[in-house]
Structures are given as structure tokens and as C-alpha cells.
C-alpha positions as CSV (number, residue, x, y, z in Angstrom):
1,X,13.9,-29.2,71.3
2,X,15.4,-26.2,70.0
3,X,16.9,-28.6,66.5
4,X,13.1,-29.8,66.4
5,X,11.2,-26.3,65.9
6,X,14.3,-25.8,63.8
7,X,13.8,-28.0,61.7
8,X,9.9,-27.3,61.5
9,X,10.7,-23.9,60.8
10,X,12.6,-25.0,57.7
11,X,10.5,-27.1,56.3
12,X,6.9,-24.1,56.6
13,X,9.4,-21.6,54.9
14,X,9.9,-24.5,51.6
15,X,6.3,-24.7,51.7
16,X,6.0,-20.9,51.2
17,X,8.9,-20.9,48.9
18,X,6.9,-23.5,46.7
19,X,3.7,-21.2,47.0
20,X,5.9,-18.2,45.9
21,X,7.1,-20.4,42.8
22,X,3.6,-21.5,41.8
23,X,2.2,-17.7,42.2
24,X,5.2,-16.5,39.8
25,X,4.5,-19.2,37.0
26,X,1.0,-18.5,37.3
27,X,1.7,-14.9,37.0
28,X,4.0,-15.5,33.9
29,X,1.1,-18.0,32.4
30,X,-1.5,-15.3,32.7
31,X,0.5,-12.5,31.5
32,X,1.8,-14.5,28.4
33,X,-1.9,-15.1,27.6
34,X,-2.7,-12.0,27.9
35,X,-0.6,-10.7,25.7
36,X,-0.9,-12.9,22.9
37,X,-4.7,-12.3,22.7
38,X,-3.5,-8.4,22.5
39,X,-1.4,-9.3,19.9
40,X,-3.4,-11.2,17.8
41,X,-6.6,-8.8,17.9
42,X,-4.7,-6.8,15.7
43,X,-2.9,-8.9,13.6
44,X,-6.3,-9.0,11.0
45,X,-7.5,-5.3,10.9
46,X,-6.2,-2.8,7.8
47,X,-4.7,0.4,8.7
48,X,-6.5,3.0,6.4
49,X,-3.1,5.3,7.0
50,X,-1.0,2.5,5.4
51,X,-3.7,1.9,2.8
52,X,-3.6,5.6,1.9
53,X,-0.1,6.0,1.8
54,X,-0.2,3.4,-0.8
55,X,-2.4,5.4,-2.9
56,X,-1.1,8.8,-2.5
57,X,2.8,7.3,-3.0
58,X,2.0,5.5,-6.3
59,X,0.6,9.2,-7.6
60,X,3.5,11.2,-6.5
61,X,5.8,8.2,-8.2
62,X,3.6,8.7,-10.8
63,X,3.8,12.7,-11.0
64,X,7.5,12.7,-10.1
65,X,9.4,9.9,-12.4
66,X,10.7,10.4,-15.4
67,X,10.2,7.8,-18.1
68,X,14.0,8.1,-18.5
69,X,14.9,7.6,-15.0
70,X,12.1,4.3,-14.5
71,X,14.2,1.4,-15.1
72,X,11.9,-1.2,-16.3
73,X,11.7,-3.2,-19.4
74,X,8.2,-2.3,-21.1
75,X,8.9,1.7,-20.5
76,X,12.4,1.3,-21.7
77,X,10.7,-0.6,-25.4
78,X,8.4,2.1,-25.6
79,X,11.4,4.5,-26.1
80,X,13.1,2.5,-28.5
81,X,10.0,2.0,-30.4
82,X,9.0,5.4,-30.3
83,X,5.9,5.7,-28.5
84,X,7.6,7.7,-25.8
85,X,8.7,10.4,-27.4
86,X,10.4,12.4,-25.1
87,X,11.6,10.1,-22.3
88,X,12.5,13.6,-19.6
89,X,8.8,13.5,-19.2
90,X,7.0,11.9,-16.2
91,X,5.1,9.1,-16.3
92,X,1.4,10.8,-15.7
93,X,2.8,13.2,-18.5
94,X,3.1,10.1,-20.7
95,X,0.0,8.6,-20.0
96,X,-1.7,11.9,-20.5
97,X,-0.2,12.2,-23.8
98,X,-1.3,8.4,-25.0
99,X,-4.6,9.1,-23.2
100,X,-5.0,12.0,-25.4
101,X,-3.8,10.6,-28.5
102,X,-6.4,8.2,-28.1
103,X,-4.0,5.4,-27.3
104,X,-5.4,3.3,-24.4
105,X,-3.3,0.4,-24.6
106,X,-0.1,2.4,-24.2
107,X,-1.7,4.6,-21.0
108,X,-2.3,1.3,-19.6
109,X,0.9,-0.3,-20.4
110,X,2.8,2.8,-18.6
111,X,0.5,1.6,-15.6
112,X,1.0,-1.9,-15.6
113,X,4.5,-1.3,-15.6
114,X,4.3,1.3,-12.8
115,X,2.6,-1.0,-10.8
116,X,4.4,-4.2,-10.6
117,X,6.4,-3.5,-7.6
118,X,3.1,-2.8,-5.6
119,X,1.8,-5.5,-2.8
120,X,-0.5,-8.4,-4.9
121,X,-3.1,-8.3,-2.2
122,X,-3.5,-4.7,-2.6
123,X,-7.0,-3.6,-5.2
124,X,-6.3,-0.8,-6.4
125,X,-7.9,1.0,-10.0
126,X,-6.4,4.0,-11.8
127,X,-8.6,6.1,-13.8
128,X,-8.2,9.6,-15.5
129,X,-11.0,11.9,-15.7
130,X,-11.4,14.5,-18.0
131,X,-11.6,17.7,-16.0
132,X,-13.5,19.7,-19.1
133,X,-16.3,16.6,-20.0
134,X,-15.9,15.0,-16.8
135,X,-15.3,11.9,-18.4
136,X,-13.8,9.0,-16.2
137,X,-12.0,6.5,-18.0
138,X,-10.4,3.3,-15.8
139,X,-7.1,2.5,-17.1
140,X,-5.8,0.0,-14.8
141,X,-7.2,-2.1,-12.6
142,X,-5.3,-4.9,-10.1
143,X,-7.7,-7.0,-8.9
144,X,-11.7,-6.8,-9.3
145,X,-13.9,-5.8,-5.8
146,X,-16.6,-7.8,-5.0
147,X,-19.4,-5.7,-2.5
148,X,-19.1,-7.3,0.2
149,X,-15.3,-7.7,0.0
150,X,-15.0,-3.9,0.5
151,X,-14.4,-3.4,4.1
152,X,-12.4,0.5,3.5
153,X,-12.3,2.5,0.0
154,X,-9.8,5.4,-0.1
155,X,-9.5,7.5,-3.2
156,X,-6.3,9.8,-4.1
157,X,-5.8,12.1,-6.9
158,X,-4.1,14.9,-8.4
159,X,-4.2,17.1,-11.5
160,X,-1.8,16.6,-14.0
161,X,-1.1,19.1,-17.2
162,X,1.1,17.6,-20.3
163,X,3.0,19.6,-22.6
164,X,3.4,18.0,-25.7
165,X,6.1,17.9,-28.6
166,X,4.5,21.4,-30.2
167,X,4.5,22.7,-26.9
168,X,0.7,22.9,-26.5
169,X,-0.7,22.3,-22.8
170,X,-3.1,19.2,-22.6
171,X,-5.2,18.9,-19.9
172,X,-6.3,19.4,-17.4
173,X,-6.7,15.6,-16.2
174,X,-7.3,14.2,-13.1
175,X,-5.2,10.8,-12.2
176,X,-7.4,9.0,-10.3
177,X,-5.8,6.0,-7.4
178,X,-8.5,3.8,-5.5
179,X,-7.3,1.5,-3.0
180,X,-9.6,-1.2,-1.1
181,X,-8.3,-3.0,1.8
């Protein structure tokens, strides 16, 4: 008798062994859903921080290069052919000098230059405003925004000053960076 109840005694504890099993795999299978839905929710949404940092880094890059320091092959032609004159000065001092000159296609050379290492996907414009006629010129845009493409629209800027070969201050300007996400 006693091998008997044993033997049944085994035999309930495999069946709550095998419960045990199927609770922990259903467990795992609803906590592996679970997070991959988490996951994913965010996988599609901008960050406006990220978005803003890319704005507000390409104007410091901008503010804080030197032409002579940006290794890159339409800055370093410029210099031989003379339209950077003074290569210790930054890049916003450069394109406030061609902006003021009059010469468009050189402000917006600097920029396209500046801006190839920047994420395709990003739209982004750079305009400079003339802080005396309030004046907004766009130099460089990346990629066109449709209205109803915009989802978030962040807008950096800083004032920039140029001293130029006669040592007379131009400016003040106002180097404009819109990013869209």
C-alpha cells in the first residue's frame, strides 16, 4: 500500500511541476510582449532636446571654427582663390563678410560645406538677419517643409559681429538655425 500512495504522490507533484512550467513560459511570453510594445512606442517619436541640440551645435560650430582649422575641400579653395581672406577667422565671421560684400553664393558655399556632415533626414534652413533693417535673408536650406510634414519647429540663433581687413566692425547680424523634425 504504502509503494502505491507513493507512487500517486509522485506522479500529483509532475503534474504541478508541469503547471509551474506552463505558468513560467506564460509569464516570460507576456512579459516579452509587453516589453516590445514599450519598446516600439517610442521607436517613432522625435526628441525636441536632440533636435535642438542639432541646431544650437551647428551655430556654436559655426561661431567657433576657424576657416583655417575646417578641413574641407570647398573652404580650403576659397583660400587659395582668395575669397577667404583671412583664413584665422570663423566661419559666421566669413559668411558675414561675403554676406556683406554682397556675395551670396560664397555665404552659402561656407554653409553647404559646413553642413555636410549633418544627418540627411534632418530640415534644417540658415538665414541671417540684418539686426539694423531687420532684413532676413535664407542662405541655406537642406530640405524643403511641406505644412503638414512639420510635426516640431525649433529655432536657434546668435549674434555674430565681423571685423574686416580695415578693421571696421560689421554687423550686427543674427545667424539664424531652423530645425523641423
Amino acid at each position: 500500500m504504502r509503494g502505491k500512495e507513493a507512487l500517486r504522490k509522485v506522479r500529483q507533484d509532475r503534474r504541478g511541476a508541469y503547471f509551474f512550467v506552463i505558468d513560467a513560459f506564460i509569464a516570460a511570453a507576456i512579459l516579452g510582449v509587453t516589453l516590445v510594445l514599450i519598446f516600439n512606442l517610442f521607436i517613432g517619436q522625435t526628441d525636441s532636446e536632440q533636435t535642438f541640440t542639432y541646431a544650437h551645435d551647428f551655430i556654436t560650430f559655426l561661431a567657433e571654427t576657424e576657416a583655417r582649422d575646417y578641413r574641407q575641400a570647398t573652404i580650403a579653395n576659397m583660400v587659395v582663390q582668395g575669397y577667404i581672406e583671412d583664413p584665422r577667422k570663423t566661419l559666421a565671421e566669413q559668411i558675414i563678410l561675403a554676406f556683406a560684400d554682397g556675395n551670396l553664393a560664397n555665404a552659402t558655399a561656407i554653409l553647404n560645406a559646413s553642413a555636410e556632415s549633418l544627418p540627411p533626414t534632418l530640415r534644417m534652413n540658415v538665414s541671417i538677419l540684418d539686426s539694423v533693417t531687420r532684413a532676413q535673408t535664407l542662405l541655406y536650406s537642406q530640405a524643403p517643409v511641406l505644412a503638414h510634414e512639420e510635426r516640431l519647429h525649433l529655432t536657434a540663433r546668435t549674434l555674430e559681429y565681423a571685423l574686416t581687413p580695415e578693421n571696421n566692425i560689421i554687423g550686427p547680424y543674427i545667424i539664424q538655425v531652423e530645425v523641423w523634425s
